[in-house]
TORKOL-4160 file (C-alpha; in steps of 0.2 Angstrom, whole numbers, padded with zeros to 4 digits, m for minus):
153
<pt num="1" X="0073" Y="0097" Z="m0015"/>
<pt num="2" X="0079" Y="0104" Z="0002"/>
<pt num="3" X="0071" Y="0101" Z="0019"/>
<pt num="4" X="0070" Y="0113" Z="0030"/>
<pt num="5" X="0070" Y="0100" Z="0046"/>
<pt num="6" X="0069" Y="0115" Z="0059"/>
<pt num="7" X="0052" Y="0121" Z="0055"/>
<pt num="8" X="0045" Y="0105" Z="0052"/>
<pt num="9" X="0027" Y="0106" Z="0060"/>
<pt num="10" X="0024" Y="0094" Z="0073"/>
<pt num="11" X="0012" Y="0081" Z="0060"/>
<pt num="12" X="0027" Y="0080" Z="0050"/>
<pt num="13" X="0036" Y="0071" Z="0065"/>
<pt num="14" X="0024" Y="0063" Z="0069"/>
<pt num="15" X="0021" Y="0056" Z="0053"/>
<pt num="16" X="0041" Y="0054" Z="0052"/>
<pt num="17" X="0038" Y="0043" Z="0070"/>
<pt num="18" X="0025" Y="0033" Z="0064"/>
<pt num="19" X="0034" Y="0027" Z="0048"/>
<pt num="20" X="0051" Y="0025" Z="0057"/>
<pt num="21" X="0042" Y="0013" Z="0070"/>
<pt num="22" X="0033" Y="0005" Z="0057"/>
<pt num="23" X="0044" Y="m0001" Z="0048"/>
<pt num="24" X="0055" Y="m0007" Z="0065"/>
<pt num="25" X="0039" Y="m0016" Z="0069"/>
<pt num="26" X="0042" Y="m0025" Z="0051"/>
<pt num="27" X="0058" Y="m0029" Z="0055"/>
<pt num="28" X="0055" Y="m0039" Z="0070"/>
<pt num="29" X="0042" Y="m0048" Z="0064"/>
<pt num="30" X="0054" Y="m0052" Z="0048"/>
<pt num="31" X="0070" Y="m0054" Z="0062"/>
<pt num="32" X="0057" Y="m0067" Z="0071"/>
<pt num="33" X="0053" Y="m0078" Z="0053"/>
<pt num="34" X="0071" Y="m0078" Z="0050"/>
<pt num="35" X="0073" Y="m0086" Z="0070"/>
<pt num="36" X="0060" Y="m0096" Z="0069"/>
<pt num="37" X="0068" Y="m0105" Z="0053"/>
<pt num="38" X="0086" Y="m0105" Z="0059"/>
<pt num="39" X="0078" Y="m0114" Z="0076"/>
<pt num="40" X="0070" Y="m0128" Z="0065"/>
<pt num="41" X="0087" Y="m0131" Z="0060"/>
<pt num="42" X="0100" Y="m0143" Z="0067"/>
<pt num="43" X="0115" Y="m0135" Z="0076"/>
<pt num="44" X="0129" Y="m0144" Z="0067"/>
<pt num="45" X="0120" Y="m0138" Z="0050"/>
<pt num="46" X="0119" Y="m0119" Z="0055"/>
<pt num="47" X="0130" Y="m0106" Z="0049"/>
<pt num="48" X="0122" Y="m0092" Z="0059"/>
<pt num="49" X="0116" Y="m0093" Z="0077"/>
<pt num="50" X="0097" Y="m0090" Z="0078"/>
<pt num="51" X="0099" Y="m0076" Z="0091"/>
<pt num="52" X="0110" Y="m0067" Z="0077"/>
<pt num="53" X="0093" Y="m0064" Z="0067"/>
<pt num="54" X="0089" Y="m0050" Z="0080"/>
<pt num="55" X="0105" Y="m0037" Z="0072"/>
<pt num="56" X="0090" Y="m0035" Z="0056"/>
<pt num="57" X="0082" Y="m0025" Z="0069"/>
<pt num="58" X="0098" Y="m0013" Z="0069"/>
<pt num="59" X="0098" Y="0001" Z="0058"/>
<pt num="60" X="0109" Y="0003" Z="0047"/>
<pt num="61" X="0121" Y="m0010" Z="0050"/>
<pt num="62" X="0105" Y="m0020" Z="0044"/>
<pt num="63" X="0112" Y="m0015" Z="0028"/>
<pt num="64" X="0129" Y="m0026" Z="0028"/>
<pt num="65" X="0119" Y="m0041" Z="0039"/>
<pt num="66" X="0106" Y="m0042" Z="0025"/>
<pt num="67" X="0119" Y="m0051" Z="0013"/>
<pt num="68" X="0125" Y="m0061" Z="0029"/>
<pt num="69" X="0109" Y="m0068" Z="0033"/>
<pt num="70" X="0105" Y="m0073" Z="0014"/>
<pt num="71" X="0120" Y="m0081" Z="0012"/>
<pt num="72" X="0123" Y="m0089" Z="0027"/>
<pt num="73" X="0103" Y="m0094" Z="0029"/>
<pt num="74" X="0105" Y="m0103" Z="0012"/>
<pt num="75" X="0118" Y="m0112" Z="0017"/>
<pt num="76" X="0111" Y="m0119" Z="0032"/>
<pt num="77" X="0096" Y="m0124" Z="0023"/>
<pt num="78" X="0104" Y="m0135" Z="0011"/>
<pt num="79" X="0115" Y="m0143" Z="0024"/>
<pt num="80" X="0099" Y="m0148" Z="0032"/>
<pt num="81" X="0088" Y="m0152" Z="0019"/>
<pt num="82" X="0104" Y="m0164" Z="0013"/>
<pt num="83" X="0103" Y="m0172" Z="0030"/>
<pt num="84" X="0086" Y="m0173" Z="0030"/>
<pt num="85" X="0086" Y="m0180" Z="0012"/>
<pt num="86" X="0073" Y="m0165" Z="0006"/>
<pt num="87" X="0071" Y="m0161" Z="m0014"/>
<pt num="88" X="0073" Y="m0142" Z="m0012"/>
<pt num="89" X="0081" Y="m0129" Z="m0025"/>
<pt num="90" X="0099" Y="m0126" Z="m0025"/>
<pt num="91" X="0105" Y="m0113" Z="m0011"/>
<pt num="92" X="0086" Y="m0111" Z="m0005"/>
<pt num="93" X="0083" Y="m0092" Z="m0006"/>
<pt num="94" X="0098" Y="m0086" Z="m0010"/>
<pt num="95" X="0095" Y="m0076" Z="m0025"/>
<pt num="96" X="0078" Y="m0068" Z="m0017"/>
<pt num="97" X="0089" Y="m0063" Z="m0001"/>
<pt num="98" X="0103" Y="m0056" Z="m0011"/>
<pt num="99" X="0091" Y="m0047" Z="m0023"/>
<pt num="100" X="0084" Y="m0039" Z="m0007"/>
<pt num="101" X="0100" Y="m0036" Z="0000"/>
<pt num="102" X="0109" Y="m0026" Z="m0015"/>
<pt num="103" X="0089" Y="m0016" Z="m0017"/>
<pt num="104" X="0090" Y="m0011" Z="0002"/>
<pt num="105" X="0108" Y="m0006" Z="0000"/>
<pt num="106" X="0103" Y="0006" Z="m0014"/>
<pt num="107" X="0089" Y="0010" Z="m0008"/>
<pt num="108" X="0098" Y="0018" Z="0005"/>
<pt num="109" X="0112" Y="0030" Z="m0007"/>
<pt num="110" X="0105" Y="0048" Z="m0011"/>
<pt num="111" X="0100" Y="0045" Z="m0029"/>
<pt num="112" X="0088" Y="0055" Z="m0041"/>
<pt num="113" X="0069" Y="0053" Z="m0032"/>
<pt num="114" X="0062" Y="0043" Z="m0049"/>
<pt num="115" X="0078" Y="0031" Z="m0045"/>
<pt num="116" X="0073" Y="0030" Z="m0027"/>
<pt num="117" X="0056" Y="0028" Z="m0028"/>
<pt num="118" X="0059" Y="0014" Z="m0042"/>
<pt num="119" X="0075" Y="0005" Z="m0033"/>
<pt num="120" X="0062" Y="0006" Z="m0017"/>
<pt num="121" X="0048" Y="m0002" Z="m0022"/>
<pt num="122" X="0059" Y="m0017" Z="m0031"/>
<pt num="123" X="0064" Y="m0018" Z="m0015"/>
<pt num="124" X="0048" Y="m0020" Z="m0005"/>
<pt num="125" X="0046" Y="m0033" Z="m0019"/>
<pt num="126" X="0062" Y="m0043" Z="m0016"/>
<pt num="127" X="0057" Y="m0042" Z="0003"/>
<pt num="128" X="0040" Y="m0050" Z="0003"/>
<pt num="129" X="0046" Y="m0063" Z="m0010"/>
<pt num="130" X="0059" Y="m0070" Z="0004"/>
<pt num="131" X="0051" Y="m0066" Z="0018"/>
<pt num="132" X="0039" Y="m0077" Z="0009"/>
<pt num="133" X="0051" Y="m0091" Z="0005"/>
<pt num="134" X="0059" Y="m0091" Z="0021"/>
<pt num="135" X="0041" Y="m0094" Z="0030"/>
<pt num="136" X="0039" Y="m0107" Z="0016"/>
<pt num="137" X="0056" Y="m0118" Z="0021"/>
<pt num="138" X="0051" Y="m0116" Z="0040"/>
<pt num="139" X="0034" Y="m0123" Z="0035"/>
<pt num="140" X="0043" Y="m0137" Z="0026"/>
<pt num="141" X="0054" Y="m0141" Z="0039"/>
<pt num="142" X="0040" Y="m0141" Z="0053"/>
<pt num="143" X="0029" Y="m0152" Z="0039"/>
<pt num="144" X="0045" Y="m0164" Z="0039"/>
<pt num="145" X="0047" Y="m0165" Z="0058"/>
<pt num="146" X="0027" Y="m0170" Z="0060"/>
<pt num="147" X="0029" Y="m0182" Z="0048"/>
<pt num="148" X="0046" Y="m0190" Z="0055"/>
<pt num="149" X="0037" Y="m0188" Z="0073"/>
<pt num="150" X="0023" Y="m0198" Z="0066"/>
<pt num="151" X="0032" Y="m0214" Z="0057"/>
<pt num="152" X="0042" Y="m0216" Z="0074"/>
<pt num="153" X="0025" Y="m0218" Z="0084"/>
């Protein structure tokens, strides 16, 4: 299937726009969770700076960070829920994130369309499930905090 993108009629682009800021509007409000999470946990514990969550914005070079923020976003979760003494499963979210990771990494090679399409929507999949668990931990760690707060007072 060839694309012919100089004749493309003006809808076409537009539609084209709409999807492409779309799906950057996604990615800063899934940039913000992974911030807001990273905040909620102590310096010493963290393996990746807060502020570093904003290169998921980036195209394409999203495609490397998404393997750096899985890894190194599990790693700082289980440093801090050691610290704060916090049951949690092993390496918090590291297999969703990684699942994600490799899906959006071949999402984005020129296969068959069935392939694409397939290897596309596992992906959406993989991203809602750790966008999902990574609001869950931040969640957990504000519940914690309130509670901790609270048995001070």
């Amino acid at each position: 299937m060839n694309i012919d993108y100089e004749n493309l009629s003006p809808e076409m682009m537009q539609l084209a726009a709409a999807v492409f800021m779309i799906r950057m509007l996604i990615w800063v409000f899934y940039a913000n969770t992974v911030r807001k999470t990273l905040l909620l946990v102590a310096p010493e514990n963290r393996l990746i700076k807060p502020e570093q969550a904003w290169l998921l914005v980036i195209p394409f070079f999203n495609i490397y960070w998404n393997f750096s923020v899985a890894s190194r976003v599990a790693d700082s979760l289980t440093n801090e829920f050691f610290d704060r003494k916090i049951a949690e499963e092993e390496n918090p979210g590291r297999a969703a994130g990684m699942w994600y990771a490799w899906l959006f990494l071949l999402s984005n090679i020129p296969f068959p369309p069935f392939i694409l399409i397939t290897i596309f929507l596992l992906s959406v999949v993989y991203f809602i499930v750790y966008w999902v668990k990574l609001s869950n931990f931040r969640n957990l760690l504000e519940e914690h905090e309130k509670f901790k707060n609270k048995q001070q007072d």
